[in-house]
C-alpha positions in Angstrom: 4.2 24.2 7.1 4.0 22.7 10.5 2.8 18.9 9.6 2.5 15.9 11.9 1.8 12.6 10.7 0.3 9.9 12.7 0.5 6.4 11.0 -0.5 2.9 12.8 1.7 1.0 15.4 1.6 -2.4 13.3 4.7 -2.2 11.3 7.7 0.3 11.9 7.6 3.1 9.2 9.1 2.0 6.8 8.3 -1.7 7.5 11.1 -4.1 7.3 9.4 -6.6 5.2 6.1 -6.7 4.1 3.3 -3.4 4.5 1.8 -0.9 3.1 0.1 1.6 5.1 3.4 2.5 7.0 5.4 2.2 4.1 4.1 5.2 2.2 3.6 7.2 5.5 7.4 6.6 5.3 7.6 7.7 1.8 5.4 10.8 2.3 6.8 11.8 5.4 10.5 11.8 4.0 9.3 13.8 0.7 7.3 16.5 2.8 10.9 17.3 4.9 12.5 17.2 1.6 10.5 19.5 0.2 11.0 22.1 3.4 8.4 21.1 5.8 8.2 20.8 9.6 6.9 17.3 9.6 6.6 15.3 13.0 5.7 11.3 13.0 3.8 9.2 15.3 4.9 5.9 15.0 6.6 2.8 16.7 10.2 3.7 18.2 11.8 1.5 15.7 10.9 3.6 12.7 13.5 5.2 10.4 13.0 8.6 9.4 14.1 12.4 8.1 11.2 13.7 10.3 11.0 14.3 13.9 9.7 11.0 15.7 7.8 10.6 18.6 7.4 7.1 19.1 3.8 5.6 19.9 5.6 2.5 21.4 8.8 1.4 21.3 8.7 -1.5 18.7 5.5 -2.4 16.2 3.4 -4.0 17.3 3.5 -6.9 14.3 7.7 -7.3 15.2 7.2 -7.1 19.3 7.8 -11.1 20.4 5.6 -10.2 23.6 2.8 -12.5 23.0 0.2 -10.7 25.1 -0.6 -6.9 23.4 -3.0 -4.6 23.3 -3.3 -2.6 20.0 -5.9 -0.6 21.0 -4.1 0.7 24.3 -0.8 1.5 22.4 -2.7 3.7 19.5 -5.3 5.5 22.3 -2.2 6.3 24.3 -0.7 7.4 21.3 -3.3 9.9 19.9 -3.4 11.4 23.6 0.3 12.5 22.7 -0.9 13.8 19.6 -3.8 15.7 21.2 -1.5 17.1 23.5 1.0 18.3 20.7 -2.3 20.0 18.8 -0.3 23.5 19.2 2.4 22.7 17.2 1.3 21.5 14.2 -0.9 23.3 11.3 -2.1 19.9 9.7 -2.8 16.5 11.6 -2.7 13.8 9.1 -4.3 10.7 10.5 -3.6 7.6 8.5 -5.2 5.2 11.4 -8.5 4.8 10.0 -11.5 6.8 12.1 -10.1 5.5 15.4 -9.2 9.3 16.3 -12.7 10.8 15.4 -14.2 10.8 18.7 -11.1 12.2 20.6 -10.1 15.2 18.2 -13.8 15.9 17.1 -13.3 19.4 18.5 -11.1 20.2 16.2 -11.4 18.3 13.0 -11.1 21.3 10.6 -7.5 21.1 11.7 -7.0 17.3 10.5 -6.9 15.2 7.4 -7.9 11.3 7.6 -6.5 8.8 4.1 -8.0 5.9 4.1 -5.8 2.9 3.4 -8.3 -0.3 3.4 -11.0 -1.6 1.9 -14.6 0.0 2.7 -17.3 -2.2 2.0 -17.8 -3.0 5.6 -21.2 -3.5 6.8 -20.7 -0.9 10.1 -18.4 2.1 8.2 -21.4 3.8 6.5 -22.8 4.9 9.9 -19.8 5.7 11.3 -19.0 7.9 8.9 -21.6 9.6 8.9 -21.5 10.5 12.7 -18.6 12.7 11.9 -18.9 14.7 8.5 -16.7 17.3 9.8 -13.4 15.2 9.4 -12.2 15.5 5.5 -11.3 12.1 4.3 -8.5 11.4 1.2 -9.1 8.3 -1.1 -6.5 6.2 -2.0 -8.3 5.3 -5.6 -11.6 6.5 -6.7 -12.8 2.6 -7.0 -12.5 2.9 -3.4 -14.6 5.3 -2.3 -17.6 2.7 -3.9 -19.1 1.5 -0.6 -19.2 4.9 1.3 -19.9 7.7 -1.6 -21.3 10.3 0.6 -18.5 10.5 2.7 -16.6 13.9 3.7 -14.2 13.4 0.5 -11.8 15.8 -0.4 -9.6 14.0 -3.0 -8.2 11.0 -4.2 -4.1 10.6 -4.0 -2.3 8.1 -5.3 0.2 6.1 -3.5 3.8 7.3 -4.5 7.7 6.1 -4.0 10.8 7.7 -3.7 12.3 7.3 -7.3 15.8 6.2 -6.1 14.2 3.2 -4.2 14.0 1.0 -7.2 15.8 1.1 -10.3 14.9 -0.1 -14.0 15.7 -4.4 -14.5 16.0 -5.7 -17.7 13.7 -9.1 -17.2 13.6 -12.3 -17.4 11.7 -15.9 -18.1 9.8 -15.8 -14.6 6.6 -14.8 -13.2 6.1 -12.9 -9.7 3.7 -12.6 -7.1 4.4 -10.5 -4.3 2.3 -9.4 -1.8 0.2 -11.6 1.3 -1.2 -15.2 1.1 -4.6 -14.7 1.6 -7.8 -16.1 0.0 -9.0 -12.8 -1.8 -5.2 -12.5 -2.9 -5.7 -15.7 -5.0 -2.0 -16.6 -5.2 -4.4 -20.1 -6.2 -4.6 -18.2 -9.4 -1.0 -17.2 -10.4 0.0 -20.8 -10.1 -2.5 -22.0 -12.5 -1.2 -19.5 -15.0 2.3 -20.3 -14.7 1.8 -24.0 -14.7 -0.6 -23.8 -18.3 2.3 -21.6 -18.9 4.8 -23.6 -18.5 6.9 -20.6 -16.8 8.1 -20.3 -13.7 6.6 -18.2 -10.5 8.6 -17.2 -8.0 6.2 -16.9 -4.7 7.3 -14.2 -2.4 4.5 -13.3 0.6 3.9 -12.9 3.7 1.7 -15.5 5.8 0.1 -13.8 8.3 -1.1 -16.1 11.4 -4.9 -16.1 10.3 -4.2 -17.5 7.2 -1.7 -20.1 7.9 -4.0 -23.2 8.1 -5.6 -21.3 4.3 -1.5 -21.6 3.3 -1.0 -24.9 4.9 -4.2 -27.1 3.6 -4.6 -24.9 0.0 -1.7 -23.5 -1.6 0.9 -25.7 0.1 0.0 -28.6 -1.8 -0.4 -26.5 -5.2 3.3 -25.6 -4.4 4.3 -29.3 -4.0 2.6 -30.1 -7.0 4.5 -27.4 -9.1 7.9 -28.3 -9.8 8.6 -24.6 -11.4 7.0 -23.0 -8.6 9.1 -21.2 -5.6 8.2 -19.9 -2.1 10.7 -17.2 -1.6 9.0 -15.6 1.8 8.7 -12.0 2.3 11.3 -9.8 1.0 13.1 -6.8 1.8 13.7 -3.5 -0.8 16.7 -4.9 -1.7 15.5 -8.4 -2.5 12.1 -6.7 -4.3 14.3 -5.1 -6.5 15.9 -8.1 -7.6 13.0 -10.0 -7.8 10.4 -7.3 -9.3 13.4 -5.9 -11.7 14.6 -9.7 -13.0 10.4 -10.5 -14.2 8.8 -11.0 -17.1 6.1 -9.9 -15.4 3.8 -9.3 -12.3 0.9 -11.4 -11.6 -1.5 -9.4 -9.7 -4.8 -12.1 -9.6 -6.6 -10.2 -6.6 -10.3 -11.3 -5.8 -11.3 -8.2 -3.7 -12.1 -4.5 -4.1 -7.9 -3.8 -3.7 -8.1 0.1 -2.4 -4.5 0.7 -4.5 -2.4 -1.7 -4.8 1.3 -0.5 -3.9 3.3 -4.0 -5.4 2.0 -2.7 -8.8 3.5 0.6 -8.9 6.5 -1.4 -7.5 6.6 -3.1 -10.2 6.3 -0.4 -12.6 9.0 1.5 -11.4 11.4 -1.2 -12.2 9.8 -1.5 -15.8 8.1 -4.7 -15.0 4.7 -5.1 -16.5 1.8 -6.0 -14.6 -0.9 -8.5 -15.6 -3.9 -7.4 -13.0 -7.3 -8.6 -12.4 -10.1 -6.1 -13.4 -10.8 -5.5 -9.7 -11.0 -2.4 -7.2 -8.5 0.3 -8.2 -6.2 -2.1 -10.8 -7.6 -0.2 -13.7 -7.1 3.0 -12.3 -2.8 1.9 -11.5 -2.8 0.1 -14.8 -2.7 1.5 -18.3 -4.0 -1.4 -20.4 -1.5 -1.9 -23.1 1.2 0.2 -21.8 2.3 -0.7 -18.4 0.6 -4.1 -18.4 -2.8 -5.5 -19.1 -5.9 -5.7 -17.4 -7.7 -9.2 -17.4 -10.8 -11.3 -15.6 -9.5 -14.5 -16.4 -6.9 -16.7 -15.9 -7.3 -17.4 -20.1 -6.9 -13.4 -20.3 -3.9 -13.5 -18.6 -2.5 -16.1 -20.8 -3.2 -14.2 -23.7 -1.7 -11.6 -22.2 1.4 -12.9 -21.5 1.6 -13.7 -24.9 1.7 -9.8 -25.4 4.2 -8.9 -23.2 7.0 -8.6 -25.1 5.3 -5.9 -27.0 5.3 -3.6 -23.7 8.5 -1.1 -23.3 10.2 -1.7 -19.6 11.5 2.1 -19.9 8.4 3.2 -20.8 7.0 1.6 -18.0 9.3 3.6 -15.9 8.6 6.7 -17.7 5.1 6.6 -16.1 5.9 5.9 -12.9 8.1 8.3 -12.8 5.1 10.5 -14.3 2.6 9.0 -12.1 3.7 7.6 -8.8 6.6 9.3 -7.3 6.6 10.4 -3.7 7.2 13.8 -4.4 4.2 14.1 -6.5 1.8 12.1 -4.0 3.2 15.2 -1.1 2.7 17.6 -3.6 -0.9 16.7 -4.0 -1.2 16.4 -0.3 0.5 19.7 0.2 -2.4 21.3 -2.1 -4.9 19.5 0.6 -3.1 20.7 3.2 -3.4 24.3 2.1 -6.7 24.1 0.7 -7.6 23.5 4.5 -5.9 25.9 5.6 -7.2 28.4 3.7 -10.6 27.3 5.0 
């Protein structure tokens, strides 16, 4: 099959640090060729891949030190490529949001949009609804909430390549890994760890809209917290480390999280994840097995208390059964062909 997908111009695919959209684009792009496709991506130049690139800039846009940029510009100029490459390809697979709807409307039976973010946005619903002919994917059921009469043709998973981490044995720390945001409530895993008495080991990225949130809130909660570490963003090799060394993941979100890739990170190197009760974290999770699932921080005390009851090669075991690349392209292949055939 003749595949092309088309992923945002924020972060090189995969990104370097921290992302998510463009890091499973990566993962699915990579397990599509391996599994005999044709597959063509639209990304930044700087992206590292087994498919055929066509880059939609030369750097992302998130790494480029220019400080003037347009990211609408580069993706518009972008999808013109794309519309001009329409030929080649059997399946389009947008993962840029509805950005593309007005431009390949004419021919949206020969696309497929996944929607990475969160949809409780007070303009989507009539968007949406504008274009019914463009088949969406879901990236959890939980977040299809906010928009449930959309064009939905499945939900799938987020997967990763099953060499990329491997199996740690623990340790006497806590994580969190992710962004430093207020609906991330990193406020949250230091409270735990300090009633805890255990260490956290911080490692995020600070994006420039929340650095006064970072520098006036959880600065000072860091100060404060002699067992407490900033460790910065990470790459795969330092996640691994990191993630595979932990007693446990602390996942305190205060949002509708649409997936949730740093849990299925964690699970693949056996590290058990102690999640709020929000967005898709129930649907990632399996209560008792691969972590717990809690809506407060006293919960998540208790259930740190229970971790040493929960298997870290059983954990594995269902990521492995659950969340590997090649099962999240052999879903989308089954998309793909369903479209096809229509």
């Amino acid at each position: 099959m003749r595949i092309a997908q088309v992923a945002p111009l924020c972060e090189a695919v995969p990104p370097v640090m921290y992302g998510g959209t463009e890091r499973v684009v990566a993962y699915l792009s990579d397990a599509l060729v391996e599994l005999g496709h044709d597959v063509t991506l639209f990304a930044s130049g700087d992206s590292s891949t087994r498919a055929h690139l066509v880059p939609g800039r030369a750097k992302a846009l998130r790494l480029d030190p220019r400080p003037l940029k347009s990211d609408l510009a580069a993706h518009v100029a972008m999808l013109q490529d794309v519309r001009q490459r329409m030929d080649a390809f059997d399946i389009v697979h947008f993962h840029i949001d509805l950005l593309h709807f007005p431009i390949f409307e004419h021919c949206a039976q020969q696309t497929l949009t996944t929607l990475h973010g969160r949809l409780d946005i007070v303009d989507l619903p009539e968007a949406y609804r504008r274009w019914p002919a463009f088949k969406l994917v879901s990236i959890s059921n939980a977040q299809r909430a906010p928009l449930a009469d959309a064009s939905w043709i499945a939900t799938v998973p987020h997967g990763l390549p099953s060499d990329l981490l491997r199996l740690g044995g623990g340790g006497d720390y806590l994580v969190f890994l992710g962004r430093i945001s207020p609906e991330k409530r990193v406020d949250r895993a230091i409270r735990i760890a300090q009633r805890a008495g255990v260490r956290l080991r911080i490692a995020a990225k600070v994006d420039a809209a929340d650095k006064v949130y970072f520098h006036e809130e959880i600065e000072p909660l860091i100060e404060r917290s002699p067992h407490v570490e900033f460790v910065g963003e990470v790459d795969d090799a330092s996640k691994n480390d990191l993630l595979g060394g932990a007693a446990a993941l602390v996942f305190p979100i205060d949002w509708p999280e649409p997936f949730g890739l740093v849990m299925i990170e964690a699970m693949a190197c056996g590290t058990p994840v102690i999640g709020w009760d929000c967005g898709s974290v129930r649907e990632v999770v399996d209560d008792g097995i691969t972590g717990f699932v809690v809506t407060s921080e006293q919960d998540a005390l208790a259930a740190m208390g229970k971790i040493g009851t929960l298997h870290r090669p059983r954990i594995r075991e269902v990521f492995e059964q659950r969340f590997t690349a090649r099962t999240m392209a052999m879903r989308y292949l089954a998309i793909y062909e369903q479209l096809l055939a229509a």
